[in-house]
PDB file with one MODEL, atoms N, CA, C and O in Angstrom:
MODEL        1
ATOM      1  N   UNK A   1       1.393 226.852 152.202  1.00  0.00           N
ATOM      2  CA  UNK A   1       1.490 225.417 152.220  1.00  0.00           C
ATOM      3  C   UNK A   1       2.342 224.990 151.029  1.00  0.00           C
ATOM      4  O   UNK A   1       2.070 225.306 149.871  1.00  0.00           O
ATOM      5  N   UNK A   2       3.400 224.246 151.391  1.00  0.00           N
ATOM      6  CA  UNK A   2       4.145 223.883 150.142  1.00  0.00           C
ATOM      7  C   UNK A   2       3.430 222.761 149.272  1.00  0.00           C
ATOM      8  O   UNK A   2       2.315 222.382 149.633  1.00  0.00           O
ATOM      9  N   UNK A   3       3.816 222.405 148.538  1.00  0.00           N
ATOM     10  CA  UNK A   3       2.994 221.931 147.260  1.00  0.00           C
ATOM     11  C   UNK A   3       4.014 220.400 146.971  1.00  0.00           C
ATOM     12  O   UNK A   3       5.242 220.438 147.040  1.00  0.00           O
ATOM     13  N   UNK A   4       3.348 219.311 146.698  1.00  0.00           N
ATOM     14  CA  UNK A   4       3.762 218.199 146.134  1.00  0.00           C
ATOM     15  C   UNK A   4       3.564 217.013 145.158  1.00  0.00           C
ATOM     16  O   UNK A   4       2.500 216.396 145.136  1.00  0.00           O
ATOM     17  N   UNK A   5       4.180 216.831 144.679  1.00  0.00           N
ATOM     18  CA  UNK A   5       4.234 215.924 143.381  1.00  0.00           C
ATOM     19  C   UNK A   5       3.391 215.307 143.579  1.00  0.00           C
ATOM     20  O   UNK A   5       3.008 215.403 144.745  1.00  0.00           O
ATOM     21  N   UNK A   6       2.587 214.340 142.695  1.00  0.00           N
ATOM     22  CA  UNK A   6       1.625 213.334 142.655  1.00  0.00           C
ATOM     23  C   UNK A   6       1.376 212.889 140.621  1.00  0.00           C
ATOM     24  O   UNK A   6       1.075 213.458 139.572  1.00  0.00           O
ATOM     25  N   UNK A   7       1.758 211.525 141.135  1.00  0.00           N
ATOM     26  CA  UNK A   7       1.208 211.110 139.616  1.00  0.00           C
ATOM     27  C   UNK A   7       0.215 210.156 139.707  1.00  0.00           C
ATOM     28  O   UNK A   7       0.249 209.196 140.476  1.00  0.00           O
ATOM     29  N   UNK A   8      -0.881 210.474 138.743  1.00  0.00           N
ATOM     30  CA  UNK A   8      -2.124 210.126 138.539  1.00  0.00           C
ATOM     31  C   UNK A   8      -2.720 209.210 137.295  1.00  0.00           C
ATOM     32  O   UNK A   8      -3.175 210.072 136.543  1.00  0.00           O
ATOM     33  N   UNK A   9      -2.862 208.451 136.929  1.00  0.00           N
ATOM     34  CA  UNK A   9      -3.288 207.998 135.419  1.00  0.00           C
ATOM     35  C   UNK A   9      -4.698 208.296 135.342  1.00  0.00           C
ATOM     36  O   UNK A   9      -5.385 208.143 136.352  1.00  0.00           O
ATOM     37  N   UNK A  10      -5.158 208.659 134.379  1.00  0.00           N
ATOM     38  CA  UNK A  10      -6.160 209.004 133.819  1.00  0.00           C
ATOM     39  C   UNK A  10      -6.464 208.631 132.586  1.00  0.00           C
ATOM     40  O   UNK A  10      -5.608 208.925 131.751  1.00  0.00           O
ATOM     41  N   UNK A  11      -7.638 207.941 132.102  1.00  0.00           N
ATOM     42  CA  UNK A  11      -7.795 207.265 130.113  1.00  0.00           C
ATOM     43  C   UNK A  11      -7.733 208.968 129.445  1.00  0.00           C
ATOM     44  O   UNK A  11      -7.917 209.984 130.116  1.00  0.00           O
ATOM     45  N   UNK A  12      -7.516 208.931 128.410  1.00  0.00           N
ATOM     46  CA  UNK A  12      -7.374 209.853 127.287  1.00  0.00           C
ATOM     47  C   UNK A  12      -8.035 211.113 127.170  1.00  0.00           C
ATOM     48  O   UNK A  12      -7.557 212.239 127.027  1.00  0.00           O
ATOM     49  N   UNK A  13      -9.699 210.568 127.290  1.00  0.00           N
ATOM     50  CA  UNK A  13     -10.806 211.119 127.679  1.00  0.00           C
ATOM     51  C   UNK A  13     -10.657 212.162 128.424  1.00  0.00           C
ATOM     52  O   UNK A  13     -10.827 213.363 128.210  1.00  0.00           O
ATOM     53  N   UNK A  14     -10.117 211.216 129.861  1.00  0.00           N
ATOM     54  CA  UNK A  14     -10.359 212.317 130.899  1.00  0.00           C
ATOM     55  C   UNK A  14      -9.191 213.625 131.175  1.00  0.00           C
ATOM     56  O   UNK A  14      -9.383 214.554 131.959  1.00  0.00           O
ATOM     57  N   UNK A  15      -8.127 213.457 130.441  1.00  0.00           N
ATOM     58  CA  UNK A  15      -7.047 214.047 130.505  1.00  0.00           C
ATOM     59  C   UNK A  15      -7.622 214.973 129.370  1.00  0.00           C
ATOM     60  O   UNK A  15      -7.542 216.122 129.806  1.00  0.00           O
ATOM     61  N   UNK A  16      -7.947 214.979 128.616  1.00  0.00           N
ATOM     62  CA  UNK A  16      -8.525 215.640 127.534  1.00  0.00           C
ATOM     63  C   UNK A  16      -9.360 216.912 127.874  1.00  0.00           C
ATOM     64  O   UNK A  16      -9.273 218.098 127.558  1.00  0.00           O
ATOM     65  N   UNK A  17     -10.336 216.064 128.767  1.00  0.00           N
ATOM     66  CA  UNK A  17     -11.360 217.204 129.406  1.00  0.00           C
ATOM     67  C   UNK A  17     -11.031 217.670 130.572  1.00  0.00           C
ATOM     68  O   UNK A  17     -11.833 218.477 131.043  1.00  0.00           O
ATOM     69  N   UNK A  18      -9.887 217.366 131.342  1.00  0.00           N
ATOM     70  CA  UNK A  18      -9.185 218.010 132.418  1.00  0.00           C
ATOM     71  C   UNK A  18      -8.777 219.426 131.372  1.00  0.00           C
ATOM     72  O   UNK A  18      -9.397 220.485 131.272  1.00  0.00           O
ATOM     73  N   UNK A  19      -7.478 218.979 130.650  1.00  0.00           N
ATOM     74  CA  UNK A  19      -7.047 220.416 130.090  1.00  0.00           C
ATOM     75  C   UNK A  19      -8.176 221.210 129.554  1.00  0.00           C
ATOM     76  O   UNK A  19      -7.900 222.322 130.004  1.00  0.00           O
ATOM     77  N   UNK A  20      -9.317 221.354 128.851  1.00  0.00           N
ATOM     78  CA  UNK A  20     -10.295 221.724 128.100  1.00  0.00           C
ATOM     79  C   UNK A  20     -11.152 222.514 129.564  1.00  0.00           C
ATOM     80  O   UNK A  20     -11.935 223.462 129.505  1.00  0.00           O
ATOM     81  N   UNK A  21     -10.800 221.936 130.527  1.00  0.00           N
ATOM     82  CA  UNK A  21     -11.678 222.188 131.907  1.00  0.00           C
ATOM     83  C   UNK A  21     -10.961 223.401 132.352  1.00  0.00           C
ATOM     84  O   UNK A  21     -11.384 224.553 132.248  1.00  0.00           O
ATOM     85  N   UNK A  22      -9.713 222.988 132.912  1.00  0.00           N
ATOM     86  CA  UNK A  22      -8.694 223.965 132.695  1.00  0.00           C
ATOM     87  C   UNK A  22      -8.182 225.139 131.580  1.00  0.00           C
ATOM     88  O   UNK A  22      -7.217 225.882 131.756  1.00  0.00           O
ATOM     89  N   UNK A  23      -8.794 225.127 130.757  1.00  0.00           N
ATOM     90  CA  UNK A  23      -8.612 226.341 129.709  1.00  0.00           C
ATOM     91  C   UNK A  23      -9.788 227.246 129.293  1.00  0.00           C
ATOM     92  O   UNK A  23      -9.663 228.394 128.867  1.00  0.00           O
ATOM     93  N   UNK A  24     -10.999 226.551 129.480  1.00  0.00           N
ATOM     94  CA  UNK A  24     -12.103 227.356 129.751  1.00  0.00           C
ATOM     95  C   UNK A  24     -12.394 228.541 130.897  1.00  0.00           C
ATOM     96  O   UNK A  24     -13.139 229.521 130.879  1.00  0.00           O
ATOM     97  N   UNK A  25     -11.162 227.831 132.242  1.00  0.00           N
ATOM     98  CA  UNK A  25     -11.286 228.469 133.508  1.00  0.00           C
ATOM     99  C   UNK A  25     -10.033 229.009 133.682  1.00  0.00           C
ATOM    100  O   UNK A  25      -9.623 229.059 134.842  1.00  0.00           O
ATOM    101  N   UNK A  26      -8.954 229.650 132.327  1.00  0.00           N
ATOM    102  CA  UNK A  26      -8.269 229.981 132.509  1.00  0.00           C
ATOM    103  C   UNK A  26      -7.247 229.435 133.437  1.00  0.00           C
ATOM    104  O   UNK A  26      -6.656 230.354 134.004  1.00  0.00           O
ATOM    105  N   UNK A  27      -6.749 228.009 133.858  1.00  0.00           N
ATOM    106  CA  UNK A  27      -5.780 227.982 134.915  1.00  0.00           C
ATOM    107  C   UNK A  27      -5.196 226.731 134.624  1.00  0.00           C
ATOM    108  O   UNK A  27      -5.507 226.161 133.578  1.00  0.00           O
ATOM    109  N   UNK A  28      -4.379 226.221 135.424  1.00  0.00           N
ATOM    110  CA  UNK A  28      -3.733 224.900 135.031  1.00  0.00           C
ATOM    111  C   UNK A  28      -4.554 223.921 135.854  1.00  0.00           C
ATOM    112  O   UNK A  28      -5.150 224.054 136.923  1.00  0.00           O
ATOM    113  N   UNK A  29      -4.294 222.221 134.474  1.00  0.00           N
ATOM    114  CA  UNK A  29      -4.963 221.195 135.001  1.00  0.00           C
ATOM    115  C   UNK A  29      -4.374 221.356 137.084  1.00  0.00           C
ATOM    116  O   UNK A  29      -5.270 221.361 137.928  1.00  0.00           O
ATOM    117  N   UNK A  30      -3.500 221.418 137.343  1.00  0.00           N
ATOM    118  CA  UNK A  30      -3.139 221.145 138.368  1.00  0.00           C
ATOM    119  C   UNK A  30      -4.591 222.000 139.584  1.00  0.00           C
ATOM    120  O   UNK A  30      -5.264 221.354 140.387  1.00  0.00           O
ATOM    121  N   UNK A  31      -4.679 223.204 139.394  1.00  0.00           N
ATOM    122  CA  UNK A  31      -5.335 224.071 140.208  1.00  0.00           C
ATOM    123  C   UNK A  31      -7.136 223.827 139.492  1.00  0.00           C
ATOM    124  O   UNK A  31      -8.214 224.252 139.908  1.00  0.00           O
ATOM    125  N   UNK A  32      -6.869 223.164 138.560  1.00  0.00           N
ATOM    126  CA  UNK A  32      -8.168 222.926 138.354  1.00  0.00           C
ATOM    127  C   UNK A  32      -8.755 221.655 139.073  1.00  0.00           C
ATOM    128  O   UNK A  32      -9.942 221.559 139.385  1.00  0.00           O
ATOM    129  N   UNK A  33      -7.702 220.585 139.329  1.00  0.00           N
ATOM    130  CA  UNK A  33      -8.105 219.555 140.037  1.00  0.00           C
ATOM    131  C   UNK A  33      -8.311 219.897 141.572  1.00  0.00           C
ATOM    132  O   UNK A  33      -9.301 219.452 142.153  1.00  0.00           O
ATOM    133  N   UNK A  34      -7.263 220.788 142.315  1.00  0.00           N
ATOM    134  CA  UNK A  34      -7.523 221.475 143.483  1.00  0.00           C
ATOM    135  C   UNK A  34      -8.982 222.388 143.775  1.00  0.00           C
ATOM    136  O   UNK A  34      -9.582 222.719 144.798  1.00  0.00           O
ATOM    137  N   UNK A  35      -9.175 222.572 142.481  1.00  0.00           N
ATOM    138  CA  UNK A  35     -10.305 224.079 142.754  1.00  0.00           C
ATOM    139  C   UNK A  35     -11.447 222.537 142.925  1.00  0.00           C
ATOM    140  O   UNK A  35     -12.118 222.418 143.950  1.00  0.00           O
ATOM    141  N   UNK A  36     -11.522 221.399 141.721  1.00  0.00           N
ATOM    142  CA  UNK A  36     -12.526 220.681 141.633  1.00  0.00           C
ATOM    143  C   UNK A  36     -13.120 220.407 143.678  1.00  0.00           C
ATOM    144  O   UNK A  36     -14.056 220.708 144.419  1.00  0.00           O
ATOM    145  N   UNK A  37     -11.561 219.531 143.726  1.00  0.00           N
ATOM    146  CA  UNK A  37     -11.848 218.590 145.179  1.00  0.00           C
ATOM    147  C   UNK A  37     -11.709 219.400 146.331  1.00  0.00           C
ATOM    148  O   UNK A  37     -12.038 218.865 147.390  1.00  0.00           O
ATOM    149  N   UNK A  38     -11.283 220.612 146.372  1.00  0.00           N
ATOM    150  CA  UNK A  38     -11.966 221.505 147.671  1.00  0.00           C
ATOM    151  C   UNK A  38     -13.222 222.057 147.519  1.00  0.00           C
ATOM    152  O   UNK A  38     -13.501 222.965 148.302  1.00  0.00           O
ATOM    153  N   UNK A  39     -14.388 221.596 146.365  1.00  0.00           N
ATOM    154  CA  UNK A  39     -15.378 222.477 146.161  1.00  0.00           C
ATOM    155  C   UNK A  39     -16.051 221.342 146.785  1.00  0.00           C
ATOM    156  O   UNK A  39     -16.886 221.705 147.613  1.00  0.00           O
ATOM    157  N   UNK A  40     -15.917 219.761 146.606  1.00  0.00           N
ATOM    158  CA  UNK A  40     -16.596 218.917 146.768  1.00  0.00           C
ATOM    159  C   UNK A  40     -16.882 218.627 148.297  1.00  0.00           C
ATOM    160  O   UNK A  40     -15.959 218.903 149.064  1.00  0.00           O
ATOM    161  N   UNK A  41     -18.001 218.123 148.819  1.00  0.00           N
ATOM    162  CA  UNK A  41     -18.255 217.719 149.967  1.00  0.00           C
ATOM    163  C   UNK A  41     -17.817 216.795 150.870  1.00  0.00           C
ATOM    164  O   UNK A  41     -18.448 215.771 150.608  1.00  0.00           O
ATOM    165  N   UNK A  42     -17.195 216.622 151.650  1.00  0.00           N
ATOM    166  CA  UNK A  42     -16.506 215.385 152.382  1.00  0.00           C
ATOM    167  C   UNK A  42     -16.905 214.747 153.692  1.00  0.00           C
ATOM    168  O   UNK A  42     -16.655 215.551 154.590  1.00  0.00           O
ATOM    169  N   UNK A  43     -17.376 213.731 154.125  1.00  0.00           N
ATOM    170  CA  UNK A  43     -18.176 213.726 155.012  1.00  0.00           C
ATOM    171  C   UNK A  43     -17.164 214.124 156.496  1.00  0.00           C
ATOM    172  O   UNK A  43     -17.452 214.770 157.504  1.00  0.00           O
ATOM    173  N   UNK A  44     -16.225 213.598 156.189  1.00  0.00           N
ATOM    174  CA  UNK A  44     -14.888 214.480 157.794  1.00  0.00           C
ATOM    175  C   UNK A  44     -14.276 215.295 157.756  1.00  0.00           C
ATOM    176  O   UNK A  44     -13.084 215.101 157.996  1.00  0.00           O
ATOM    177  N   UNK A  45     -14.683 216.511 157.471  1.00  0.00           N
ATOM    178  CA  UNK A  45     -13.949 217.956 157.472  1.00  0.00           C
ATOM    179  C   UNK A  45     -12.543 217.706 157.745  1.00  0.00           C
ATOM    180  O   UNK A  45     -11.547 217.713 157.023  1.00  0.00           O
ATOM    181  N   UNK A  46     -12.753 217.455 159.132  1.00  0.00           N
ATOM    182  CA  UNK A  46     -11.142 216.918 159.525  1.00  0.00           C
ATOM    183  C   UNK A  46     -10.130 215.428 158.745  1.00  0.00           C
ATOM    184  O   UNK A  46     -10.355 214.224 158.866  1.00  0.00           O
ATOM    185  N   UNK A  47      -8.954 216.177 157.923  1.00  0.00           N
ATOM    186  CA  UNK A  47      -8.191 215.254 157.456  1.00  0.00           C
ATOM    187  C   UNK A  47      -7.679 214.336 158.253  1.00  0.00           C
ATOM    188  O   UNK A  47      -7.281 214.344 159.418  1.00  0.00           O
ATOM    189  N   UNK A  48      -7.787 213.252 157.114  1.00  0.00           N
ATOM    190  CA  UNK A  48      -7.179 211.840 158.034  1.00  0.00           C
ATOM    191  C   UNK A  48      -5.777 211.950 159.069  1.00  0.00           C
ATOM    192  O   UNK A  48      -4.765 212.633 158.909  1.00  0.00           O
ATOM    193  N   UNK A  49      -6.027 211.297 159.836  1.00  0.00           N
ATOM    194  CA  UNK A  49      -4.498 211.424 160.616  1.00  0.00           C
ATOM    195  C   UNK A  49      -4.377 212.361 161.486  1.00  0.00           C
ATOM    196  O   UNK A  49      -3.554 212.222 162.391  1.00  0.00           O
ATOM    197  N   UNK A  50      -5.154 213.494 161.403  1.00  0.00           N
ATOM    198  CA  UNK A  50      -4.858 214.264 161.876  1.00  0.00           C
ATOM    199  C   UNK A  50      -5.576 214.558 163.356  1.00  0.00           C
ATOM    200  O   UNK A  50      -6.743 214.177 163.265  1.00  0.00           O
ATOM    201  N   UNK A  51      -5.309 215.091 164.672  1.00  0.00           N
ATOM    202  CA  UNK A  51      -6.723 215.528 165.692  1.00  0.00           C
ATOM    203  C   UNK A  51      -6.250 216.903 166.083  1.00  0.00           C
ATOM    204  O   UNK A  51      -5.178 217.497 165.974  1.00  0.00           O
ATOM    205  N   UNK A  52      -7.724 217.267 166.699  1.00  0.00           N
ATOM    206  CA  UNK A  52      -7.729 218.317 167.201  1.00  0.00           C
ATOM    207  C   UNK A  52      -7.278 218.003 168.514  1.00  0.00           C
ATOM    208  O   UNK A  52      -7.442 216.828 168.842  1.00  0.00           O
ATOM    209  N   UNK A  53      -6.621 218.947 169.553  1.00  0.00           N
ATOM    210  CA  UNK A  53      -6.125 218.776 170.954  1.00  0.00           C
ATOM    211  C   UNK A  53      -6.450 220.224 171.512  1.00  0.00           C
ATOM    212  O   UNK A  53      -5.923 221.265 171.122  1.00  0.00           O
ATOM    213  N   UNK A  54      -7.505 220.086 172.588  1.00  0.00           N
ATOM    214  CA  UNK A  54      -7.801 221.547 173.223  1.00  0.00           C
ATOM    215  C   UNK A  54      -7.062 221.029 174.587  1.00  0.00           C
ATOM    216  O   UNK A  54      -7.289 219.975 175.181  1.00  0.00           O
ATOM    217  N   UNK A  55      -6.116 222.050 174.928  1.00  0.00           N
ATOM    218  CA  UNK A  55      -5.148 222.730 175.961  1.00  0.00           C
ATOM    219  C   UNK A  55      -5.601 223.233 176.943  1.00  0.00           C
ATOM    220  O   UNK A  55      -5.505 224.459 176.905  1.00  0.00           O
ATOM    221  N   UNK A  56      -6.189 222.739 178.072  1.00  0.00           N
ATOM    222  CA  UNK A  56      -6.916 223.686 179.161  1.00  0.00           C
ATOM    223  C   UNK A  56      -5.412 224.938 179.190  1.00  0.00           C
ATOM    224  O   UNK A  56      -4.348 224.495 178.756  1.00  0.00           O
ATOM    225  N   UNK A  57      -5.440 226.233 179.640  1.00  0.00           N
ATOM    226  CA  UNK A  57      -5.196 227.435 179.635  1.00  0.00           C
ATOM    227  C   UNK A  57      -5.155 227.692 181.409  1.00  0.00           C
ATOM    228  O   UNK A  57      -6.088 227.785 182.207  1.00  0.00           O
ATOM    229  N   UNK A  58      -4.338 227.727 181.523  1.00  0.00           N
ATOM    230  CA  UNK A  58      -4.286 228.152 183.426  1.00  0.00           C
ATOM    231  C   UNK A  58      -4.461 229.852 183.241  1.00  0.00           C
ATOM    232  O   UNK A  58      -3.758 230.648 182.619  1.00  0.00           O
ATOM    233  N   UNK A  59      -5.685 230.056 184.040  1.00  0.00           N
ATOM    234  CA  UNK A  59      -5.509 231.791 184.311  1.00  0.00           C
ATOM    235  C   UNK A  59      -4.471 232.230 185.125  1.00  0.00           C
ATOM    236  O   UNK A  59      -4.660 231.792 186.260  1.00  0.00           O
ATOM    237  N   UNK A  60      -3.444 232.911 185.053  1.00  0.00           N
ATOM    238  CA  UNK A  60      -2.726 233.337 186.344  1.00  0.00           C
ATOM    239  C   UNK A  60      -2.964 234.086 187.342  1.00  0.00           C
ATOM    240  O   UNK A  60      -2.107 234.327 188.193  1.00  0.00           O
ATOM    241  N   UNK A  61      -4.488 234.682 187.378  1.00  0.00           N
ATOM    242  CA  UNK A  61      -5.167 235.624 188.140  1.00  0.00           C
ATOM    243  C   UNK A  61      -5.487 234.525 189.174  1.00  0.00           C
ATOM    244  O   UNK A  61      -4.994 234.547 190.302  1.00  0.00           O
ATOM    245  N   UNK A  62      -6.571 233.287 188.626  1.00  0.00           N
ATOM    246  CA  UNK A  62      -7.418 233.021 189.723  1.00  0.00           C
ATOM    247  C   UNK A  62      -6.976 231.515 189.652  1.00  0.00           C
ATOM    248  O   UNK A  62      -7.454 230.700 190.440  1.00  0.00           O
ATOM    249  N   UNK A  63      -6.061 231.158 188.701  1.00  0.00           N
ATOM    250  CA  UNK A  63      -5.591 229.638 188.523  1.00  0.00           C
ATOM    251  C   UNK A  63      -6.715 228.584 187.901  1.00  0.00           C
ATOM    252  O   UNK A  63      -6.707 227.364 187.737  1.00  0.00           O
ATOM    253  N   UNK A  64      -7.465 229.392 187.694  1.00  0.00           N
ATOM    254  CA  UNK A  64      -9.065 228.332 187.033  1.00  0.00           C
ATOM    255  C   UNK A  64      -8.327 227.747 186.120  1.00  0.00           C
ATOM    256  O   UNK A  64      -7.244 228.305 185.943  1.00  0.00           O
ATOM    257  N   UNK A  65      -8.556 226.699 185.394  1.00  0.00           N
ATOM    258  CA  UNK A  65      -8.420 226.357 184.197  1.00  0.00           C
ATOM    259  C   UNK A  65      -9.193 226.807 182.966  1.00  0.00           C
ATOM    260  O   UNK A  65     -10.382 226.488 183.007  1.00  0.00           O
ATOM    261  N   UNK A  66      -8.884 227.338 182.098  1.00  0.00           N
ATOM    262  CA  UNK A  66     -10.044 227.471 180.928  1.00  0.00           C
ATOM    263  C   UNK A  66      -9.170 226.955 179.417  1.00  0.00           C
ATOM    264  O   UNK A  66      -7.943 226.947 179.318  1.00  0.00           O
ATOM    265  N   UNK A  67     -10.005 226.604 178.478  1.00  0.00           N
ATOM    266  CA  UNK A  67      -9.940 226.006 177.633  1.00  0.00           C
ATOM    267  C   UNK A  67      -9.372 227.229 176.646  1.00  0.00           C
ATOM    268  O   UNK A  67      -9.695 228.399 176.849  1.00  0.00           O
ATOM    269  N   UNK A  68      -8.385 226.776 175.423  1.00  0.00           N
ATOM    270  CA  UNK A  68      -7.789 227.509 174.792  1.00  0.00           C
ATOM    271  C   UNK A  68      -8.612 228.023 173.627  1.00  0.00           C
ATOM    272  O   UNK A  68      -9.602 227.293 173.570  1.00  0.00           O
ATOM    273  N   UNK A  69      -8.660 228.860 172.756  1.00  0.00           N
ATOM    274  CA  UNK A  69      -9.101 229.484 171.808  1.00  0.00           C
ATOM    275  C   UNK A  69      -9.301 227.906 170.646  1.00  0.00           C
ATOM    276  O   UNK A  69      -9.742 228.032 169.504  1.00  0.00           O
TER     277      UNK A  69
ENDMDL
END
């Protein structure tokens, strides 16, 4: 997945204890904010915008329809 810019403001504080968060866990503020908000719970698994679409699947044996993986 390619990766993209984002700027954020944060008070002093929290930029403070981002890096300090990030250096305890060995890694950059960046992957520390990633590691934070994929650990956290979200109530729609599924990202905004986005849907799922199931494809009925034609058998070519018997022509049934069945639903895709």
């Amino acid at each position: 997945m390619s990766k993209i810019r984002m700027n954020i403001s944060v008070d002093e504080d929290t930029a403070e204890r981002l890096r300090q968060y990030a250096w305890e866990h060995h890694s950059s503020v960046s992957k520390a904010i990633s590691d934070l908000i994929w650990s956290a719970k979200v109530k729609n698994e599924q990202i905004r915008g986005q849907q799922r679409i199931t494809i009925p699947m034609i058998n070519k044996d018997s022509g049934d329809p069945k639903k895709s993986p």
